[in-house]
C-alpha positions, 0 to 999 in steps of 0.5 A: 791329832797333835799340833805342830811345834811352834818353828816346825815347817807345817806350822809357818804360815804361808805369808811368812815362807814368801815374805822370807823368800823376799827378804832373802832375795832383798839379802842377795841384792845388797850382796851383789850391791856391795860386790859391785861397789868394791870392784867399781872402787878397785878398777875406778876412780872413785871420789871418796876410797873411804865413801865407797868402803863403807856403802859396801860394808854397809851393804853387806851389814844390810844383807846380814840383818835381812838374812839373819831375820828371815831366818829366825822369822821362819823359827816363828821369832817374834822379835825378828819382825821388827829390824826387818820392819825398820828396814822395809821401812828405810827402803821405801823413801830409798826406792821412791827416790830410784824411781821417781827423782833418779828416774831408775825405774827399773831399780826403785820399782822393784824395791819399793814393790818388794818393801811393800808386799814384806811390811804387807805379809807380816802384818796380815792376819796368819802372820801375826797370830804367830808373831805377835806377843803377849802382852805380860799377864794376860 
């Protein structure tokens, strides 16, 4: 029996296909977040016009690395682990201030939950075997 092809769906591991569901979720958040923000900006007032653009843009700059890593860590893309590391990783001190020093529970939680279980995926066992490198000359 042959093997399958390295980015072919049977050989992705599980913990990558939920991790990527995660991350996709994480993608469609940032998107709503950017919409909201743009139309509070137009029907509100707010402080800085200029502050508000730019936490949408960057919001939707956020939403389009996380889809675009999700979708090359389903091609089995070594190298798009780590922008989606880096970004988990700038999302726990985000969330825990939700939480725990805003007190939005309800927004923090979820986020500090999903960063977690995202960094916990693609670090287990069968998610590395398929991303992690080799070193060169071995």
């Amino acid at each position: 029996m042959a093997e399958d092809a390295p980015g072919t769906p049977s050989a992705v591991p599980g913990q990558i296909r939920v991790a990527t569901v995660l991350i996709w979720g994480e993608a469609v958040g940032l998107v709503a977040t950017a919409v909201l923000l743009l139309v509070k900006t137009v029907v509100g007032r707010p402080t800085s016009l200029a502050g508000a653009v730019l936490g949408a843009v960057m919001a939707l700059a956020g939403a389009a690395v996380l889809a675009a890593a999700a979708r090359a860590l389903l091609r089995l893309r070594p190298a798009a682990r780590t922008p989606v590391v880096v970004l988990e990783l700038l999302a726990l001190p985000v969330a825990y201030s939700l939480a725990f020093q805003a007190g939005l529970v309800e927004y923090g939680g979820p986020l500090l939950v999903v960063a977690l279980a995202v960094l916990f995926l693609l670090f287990s066992p069968p998610a590395r075997a398929v991303l992690d490198r080799e070193p060169p000359g071995s």
